[in-house]
N, C-alpha and C positions, 0 to 999 in steps of 0.2 A: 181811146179816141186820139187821132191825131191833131195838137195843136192849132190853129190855122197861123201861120207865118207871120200875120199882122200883130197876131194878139202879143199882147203883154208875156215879157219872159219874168220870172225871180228875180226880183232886187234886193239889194245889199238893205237888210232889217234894220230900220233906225234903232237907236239905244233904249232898252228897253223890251223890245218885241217880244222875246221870249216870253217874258211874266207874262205881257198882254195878253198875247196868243193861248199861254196856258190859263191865264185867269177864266177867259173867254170859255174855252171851250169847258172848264169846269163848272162854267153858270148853264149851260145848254141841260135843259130838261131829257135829252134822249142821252145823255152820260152821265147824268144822276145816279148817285152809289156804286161809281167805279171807283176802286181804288188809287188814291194817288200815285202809286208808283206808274199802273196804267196810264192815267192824263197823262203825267209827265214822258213816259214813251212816243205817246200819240203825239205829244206837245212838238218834238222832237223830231220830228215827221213831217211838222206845216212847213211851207213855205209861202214867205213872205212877198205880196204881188202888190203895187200900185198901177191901178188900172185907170186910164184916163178916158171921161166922158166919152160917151157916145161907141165907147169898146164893144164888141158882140161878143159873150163867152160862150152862148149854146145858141141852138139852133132846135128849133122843134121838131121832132122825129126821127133828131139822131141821138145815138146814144150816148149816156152821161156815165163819167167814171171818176167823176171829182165831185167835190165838196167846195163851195165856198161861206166863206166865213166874211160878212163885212163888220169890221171893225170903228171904221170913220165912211161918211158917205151912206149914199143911197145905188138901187138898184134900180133899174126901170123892165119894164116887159113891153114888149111891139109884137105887133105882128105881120105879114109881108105888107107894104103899101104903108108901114108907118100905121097903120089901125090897134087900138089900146086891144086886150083880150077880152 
């Protein structure tokens, strides 16, 4: 899927993020009993995004080829017209 221009690119990871990032995705229920050396590959692989309010990251009925992980903050969902789902 292509980016859309607007959105948010990778930011430079505050101090710290790696652990975060690997702590995080080792408490996730669907990578329960992978091995550590796994996490830590995958770990290695995120990239670090600060997304500012009101940002679009999908869009309904196109397709998804990422994963996001919120670490601080909330997500919201809309639908066209601003209407909750």
């Amino acid at each position: 899927m292509d980016r859309d221009p607007a959105a948010p690119e990778a930011a430079d990871p505050p101090v710290g993020a790696a652990a975060r990032l690997r702590a995080a995705i080792g408490r996730l229920p669907l990578l329960a009993g992978l091995p550590a050396t796994l996490l830590d590959e995958l770990a290695g692989q995120l990239r670090w995004f600060v997304i500012p309010g009101g940002t679009e990251l999908v869009r309904a009925g196109e397709p998804g080829d990422e994963v996001f992980l919120v670490l601080a903050g909330r997500l919201g969902v809309a639908r066209a017209h601003g209407r909750p789902p």
